[in-house]
C-alpha positions in Angstrom: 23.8 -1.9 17.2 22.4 -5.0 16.3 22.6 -6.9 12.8 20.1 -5.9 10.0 19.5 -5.8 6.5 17.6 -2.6 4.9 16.7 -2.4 1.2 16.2 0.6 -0.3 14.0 1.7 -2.9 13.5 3.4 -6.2 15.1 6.4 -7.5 13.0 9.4 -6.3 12.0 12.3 -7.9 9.5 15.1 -6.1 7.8 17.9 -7.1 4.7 19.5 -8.4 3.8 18.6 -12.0 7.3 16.8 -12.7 5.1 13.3 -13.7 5.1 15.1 -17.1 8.9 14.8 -17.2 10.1 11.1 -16.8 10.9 10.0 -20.9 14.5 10.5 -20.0 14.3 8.0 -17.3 13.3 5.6 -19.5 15.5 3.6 -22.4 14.3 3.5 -26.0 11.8 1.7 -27.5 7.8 1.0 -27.1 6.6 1.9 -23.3 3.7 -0.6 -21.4 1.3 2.5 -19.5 -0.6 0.4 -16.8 -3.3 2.7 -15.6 -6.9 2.6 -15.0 -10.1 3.9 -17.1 -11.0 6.4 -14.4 -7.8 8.2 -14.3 -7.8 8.3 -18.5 -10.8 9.7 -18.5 -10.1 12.1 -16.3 -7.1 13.6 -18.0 -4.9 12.4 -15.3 -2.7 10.6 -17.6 -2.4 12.8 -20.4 0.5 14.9 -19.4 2.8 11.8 -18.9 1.3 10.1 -22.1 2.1 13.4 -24.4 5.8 13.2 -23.4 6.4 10.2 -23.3 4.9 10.0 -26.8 7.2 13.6 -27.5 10.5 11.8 -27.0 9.0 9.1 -29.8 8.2 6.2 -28.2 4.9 4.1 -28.8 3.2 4.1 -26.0 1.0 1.1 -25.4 -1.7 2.0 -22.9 -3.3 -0.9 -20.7 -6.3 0.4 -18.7 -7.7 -2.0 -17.5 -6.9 -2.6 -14.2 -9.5 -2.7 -11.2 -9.6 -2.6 -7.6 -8.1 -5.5 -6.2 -6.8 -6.9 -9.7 -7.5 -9.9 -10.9 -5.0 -12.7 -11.9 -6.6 -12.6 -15.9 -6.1 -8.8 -15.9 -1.9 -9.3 -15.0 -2.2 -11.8 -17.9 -3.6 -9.6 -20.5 -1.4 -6.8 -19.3 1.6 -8.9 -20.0 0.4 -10.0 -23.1 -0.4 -6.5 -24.4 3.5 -5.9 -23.2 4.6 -9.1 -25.0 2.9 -8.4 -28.5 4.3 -4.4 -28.1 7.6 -5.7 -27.4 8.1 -3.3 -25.1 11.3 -2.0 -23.2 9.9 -0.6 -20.5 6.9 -0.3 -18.1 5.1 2.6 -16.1 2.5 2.1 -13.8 0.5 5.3 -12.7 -2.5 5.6 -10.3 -3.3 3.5 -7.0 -1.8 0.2 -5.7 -3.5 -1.9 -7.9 -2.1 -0.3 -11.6 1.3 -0.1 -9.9 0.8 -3.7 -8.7 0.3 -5.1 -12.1 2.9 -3.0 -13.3 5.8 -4.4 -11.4 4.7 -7.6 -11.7 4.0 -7.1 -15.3 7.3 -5.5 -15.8 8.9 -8.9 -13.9 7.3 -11.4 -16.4 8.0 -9.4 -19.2 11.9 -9.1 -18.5 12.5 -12.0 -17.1 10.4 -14.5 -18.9 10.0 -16.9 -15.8 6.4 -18.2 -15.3 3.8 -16.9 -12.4 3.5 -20.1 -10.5 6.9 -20.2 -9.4 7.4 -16.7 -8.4 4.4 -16.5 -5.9 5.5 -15.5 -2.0 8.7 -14.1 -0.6 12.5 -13.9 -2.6 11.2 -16.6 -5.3 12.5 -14.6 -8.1 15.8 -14.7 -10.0 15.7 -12.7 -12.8 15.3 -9.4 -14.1 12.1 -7.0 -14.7 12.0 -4.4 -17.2 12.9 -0.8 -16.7 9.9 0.4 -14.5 8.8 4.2 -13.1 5.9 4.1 -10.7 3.8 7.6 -10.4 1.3 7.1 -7.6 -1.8 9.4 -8.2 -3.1 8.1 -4.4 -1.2 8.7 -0.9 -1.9 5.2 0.7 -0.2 2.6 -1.1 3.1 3.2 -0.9 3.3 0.7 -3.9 5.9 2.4 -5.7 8.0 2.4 -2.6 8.1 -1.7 -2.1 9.2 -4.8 -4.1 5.7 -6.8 -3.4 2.8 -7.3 -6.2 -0.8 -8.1 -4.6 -3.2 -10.1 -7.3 -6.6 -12.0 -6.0 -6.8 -14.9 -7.7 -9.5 -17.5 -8.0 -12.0 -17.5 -4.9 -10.9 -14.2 -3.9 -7.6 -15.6 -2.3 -5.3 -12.9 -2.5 -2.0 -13.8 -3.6 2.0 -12.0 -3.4 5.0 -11.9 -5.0 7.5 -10.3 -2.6 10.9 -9.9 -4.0 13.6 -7.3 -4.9 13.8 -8.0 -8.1 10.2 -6.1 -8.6 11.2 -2.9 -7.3 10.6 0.2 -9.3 14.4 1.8 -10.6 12.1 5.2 -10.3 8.9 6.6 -8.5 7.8 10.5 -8.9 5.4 12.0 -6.2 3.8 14.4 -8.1 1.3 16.3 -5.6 -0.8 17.8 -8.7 -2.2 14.5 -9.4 -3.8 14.0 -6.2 -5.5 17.5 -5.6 -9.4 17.3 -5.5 -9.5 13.6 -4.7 -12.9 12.5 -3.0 -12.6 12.6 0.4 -13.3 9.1 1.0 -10.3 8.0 -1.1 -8.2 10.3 0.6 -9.2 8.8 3.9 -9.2 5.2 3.1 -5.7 5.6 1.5 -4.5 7.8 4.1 -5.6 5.6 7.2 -4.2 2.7 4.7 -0.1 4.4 4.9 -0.8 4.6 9.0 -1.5 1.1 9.3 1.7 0.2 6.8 3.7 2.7 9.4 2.5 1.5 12.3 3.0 -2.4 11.5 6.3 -1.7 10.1 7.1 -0.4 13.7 5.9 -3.4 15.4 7.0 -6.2 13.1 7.9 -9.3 14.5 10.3 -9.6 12.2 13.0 -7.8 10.1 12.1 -4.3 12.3 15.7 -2.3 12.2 17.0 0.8 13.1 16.0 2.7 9.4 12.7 1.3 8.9 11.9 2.7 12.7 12.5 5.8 11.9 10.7 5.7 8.5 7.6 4.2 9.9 8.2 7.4 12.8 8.7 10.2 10.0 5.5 8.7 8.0 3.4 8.5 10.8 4.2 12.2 11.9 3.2 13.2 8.2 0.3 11.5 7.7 -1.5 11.8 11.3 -0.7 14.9 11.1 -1.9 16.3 7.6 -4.6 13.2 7.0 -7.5 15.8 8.1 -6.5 18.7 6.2 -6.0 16.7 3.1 -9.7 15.5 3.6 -10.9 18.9 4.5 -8.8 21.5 2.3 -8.1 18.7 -0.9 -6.8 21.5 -3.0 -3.9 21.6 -0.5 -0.7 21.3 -1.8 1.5 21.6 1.1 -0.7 18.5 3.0 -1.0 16.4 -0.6 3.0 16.5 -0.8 3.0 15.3 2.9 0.7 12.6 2.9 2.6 11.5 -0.5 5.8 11.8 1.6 4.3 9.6 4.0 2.9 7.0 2.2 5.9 6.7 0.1 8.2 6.5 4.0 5.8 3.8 4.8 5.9 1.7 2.2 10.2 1.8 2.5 9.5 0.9 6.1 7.1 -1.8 5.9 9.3 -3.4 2.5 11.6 -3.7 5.3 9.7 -4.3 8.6 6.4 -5.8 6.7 3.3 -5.5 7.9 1.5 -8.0 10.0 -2.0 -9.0 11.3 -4.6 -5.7 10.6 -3.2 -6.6 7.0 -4.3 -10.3 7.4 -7.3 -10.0 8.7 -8.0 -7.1 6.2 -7.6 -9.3 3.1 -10.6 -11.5 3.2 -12.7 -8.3 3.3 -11.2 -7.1 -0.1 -11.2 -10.5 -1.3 -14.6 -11.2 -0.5 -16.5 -7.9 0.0 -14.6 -6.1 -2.4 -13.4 -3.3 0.5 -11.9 -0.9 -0.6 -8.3 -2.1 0.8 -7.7 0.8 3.1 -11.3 1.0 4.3 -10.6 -2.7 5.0 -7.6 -2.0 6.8 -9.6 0.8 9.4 -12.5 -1.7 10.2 -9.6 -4.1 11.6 -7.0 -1.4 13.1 -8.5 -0.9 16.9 -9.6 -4.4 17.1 -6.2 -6.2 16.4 -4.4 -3.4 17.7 -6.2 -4.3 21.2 -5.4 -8.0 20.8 -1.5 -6.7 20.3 -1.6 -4.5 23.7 0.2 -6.6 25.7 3.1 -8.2 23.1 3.7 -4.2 21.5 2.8 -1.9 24.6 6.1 -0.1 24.6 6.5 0.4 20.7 2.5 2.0 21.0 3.9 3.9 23.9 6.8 5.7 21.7 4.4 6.4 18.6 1.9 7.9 20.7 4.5 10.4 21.4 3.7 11.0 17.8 0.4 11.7 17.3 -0.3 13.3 21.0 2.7 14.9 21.9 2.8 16.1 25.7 1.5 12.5 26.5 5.5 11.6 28.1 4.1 12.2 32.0 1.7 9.7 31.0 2.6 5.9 32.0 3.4 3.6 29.5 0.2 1.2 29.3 -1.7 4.6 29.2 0.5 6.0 26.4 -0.2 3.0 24.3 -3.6 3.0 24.8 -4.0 6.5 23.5 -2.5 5.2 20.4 -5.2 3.0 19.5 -7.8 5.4 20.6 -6.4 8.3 18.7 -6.4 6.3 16.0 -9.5 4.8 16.3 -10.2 8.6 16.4 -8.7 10.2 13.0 -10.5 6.6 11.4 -13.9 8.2 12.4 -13.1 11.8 11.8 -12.0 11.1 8.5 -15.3 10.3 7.7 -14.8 6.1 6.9 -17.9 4.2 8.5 -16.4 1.7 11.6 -18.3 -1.3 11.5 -18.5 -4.4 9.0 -22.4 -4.2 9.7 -21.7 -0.5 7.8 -20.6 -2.3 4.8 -23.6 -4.8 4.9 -21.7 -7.5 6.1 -23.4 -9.9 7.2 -22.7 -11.3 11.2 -22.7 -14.9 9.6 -19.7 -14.3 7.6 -17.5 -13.9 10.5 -16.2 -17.6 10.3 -15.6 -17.5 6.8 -13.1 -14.5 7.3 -11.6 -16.2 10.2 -11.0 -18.8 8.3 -9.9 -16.8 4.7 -7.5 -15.0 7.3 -5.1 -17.9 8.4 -4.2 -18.0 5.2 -2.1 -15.3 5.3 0.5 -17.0 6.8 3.2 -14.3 5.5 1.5 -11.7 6.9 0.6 -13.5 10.8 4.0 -14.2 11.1 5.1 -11.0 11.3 2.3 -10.0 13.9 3.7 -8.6 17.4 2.0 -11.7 19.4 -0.3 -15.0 17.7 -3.9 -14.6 16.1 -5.6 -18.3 15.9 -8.4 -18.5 14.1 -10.4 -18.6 17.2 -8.9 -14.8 17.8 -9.5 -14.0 14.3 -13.4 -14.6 15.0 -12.9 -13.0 18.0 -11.6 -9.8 16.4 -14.0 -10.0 13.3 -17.2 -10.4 15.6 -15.3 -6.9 17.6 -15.6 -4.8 14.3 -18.8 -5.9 13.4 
């Protein structure tokens, strides 16, 4: 067995309707609620508010968080925190509230300033107590120690570090029944890609994130469909929850690479949907990795086609991509930047935006220049 290092995550806590049980896990004293308007209006909150609010805390709700958050929404989420003097945080919904929560949570406990935490194992001190209740099964946010803000041109911006992981996360399948298909699909197609990158890292790929990224993959690919056709599903929301949550562990460990690079500028620019953004790049930088990843595509596609072992291994991993490629399309997400009303003439631009993501390229199973990066976007388009 080689050397390695695996981190784990938070706490976990499973189970139909048990996000309306977590005021024990948290200590005394007022409570930051990061969510988003959508889910308040909806109700989705409620249940976690009321007992939270039971066990006689104040609860200080912050919902204004968007897709993609900004850098002025973290701030006004931490000063909301800071004027509550709060001694806790939760984050509930998709990535982006649970993004500002942990960084929120971060600033708030350990009073160190934002420009000199940004990028990987910059932090020193300690976050708030934080619970993470994902209402999506894509993130895997409350599985990972990494906070995602888009900052001034659109740049997207990290802060990767243990010191922002969650001490608790509930997957709660209630809250996701009767989501749109199209967010189930973006988010769904989002947790394969963390899987499947985690798998093929460059760097930091071990022993127990394989077989996380493995275990997710079997969930998702194989219950993504039925979640988007049957949403009232329990037994296929808990599995895709499952899966994200795997994935994110894996690729917090193993992290992910270039479909996430050259993903970014799409969010950043085009406001994608970060999931959607994510399948319009998957086939295409998949293809460029052929070569460098063949034999870790060859053991995964074991996964989502099994019977495919008398099949060679250049054959096995080209199935991957194609299968995948496949449940993309079935799942009803549109394939092509053009779909999106992109514009062809943006494609240098997003080469460009993309080798900035020089955390992410790093990790990538062979090089993408920017020349490729064109390459790929002009591919999708």
């Amino acid at each position: 067995m080689r050397d390695f290092t695996f981190h784990p995550g938070p706490r976990l806590i499973a189970g139909n309707g048990l996000s309306a049980t977590v005021a024990e896990l948290l200590p005394p004293g007022p409570c930051l609620f990061v969510s988003d308007e959508a889910l308040v209006q909806l109700g989705l909150t409620e249940a976690c508010r009321d007992n939270l609010t039971a066990s006689g805390r104040d609860v200080i709700l912050f919902d204004k968080v968007e897709a993609d958050p900004s850098l002025d929404t973290l701030l006004k989420a931490v000063s909301a925190g800071r004027e509550s003097e709060v001694t806790s945080v939760v984050g509930f919904g998709g990535g982006s509230p649970m993004d500002v929560a942990k960084l929120a949570a971060y600033l708030l406990g350990s009073g160190e300033a934002l420009e000199d935490i940004w990028g990987v194992d910059k932090c020193t001190g300690r976050g708030l107590p934080l619970g993470l209740i994902p209402t999506t099964a894509g993130t895997g946010s409350e599985a990972t120690p990494i906070s995602v803000i888009t900052c001034q041109g659109g740049v997207k911006q990290a802060v990767n570090a243990r010191p922002l992981t969650a001490q608790w996360a509930v997957l709660d399948p209630g809250l996701t029944l009767g989501l749109p298909r199209a967010v189930t699909a973006a988010t769904g197609i989002d947790a394969i890609v963390h899987a499947v990158e985690a798998y093929t890292s460059a760097r930091l790929k071990n022993p127990l994130s394989d077989a996380l990224a493995r275990e997710a993959l079997r969930l998702l690919a194989g219950n993504l469909l039925t979640a988007c056709e049957d949403p009232a599903n329990v037994d296929a929301r808990s599995a895709m929850l499952l899966g994200a949550h795997l994935a994110g562990l894996a690729f917090s460990n193993a992290p992910v690479a270039g479909v996430h690079a050259l993903a970014y500028p799409l969010g950043g620019i085009h406001h994608l949907p970060h999931g959607v953004s994510n399948a319009l790049m998957l086939r295409h930088v998949m293809a460029h990795n052929l070569e460098a990843a063949r034999e870790l595509y060859a053991e995964l596609a074991e996964i989502v086609e099994p019977g495919c072992l008398e099949q060679g291994t250049q054959a096995r991993a080209a199935l991957l991509i194609d299968r995948l490629d496949r449940l993309v399309r079935q799942s009803g997400i549109a394939p092509r930047l053009r779909d999106y009303g992109i514009p062809s003439d943006d494609v240098p631009t997003l080469a460009r935006e993309a080798m900035r993501q020089e955390r992410l390229l790093v990790n990538n199973p062979c090089p993408i220049s920017e020349d490729d990066a064109r390459r790929l976007y002009e591919a999708a388009w």
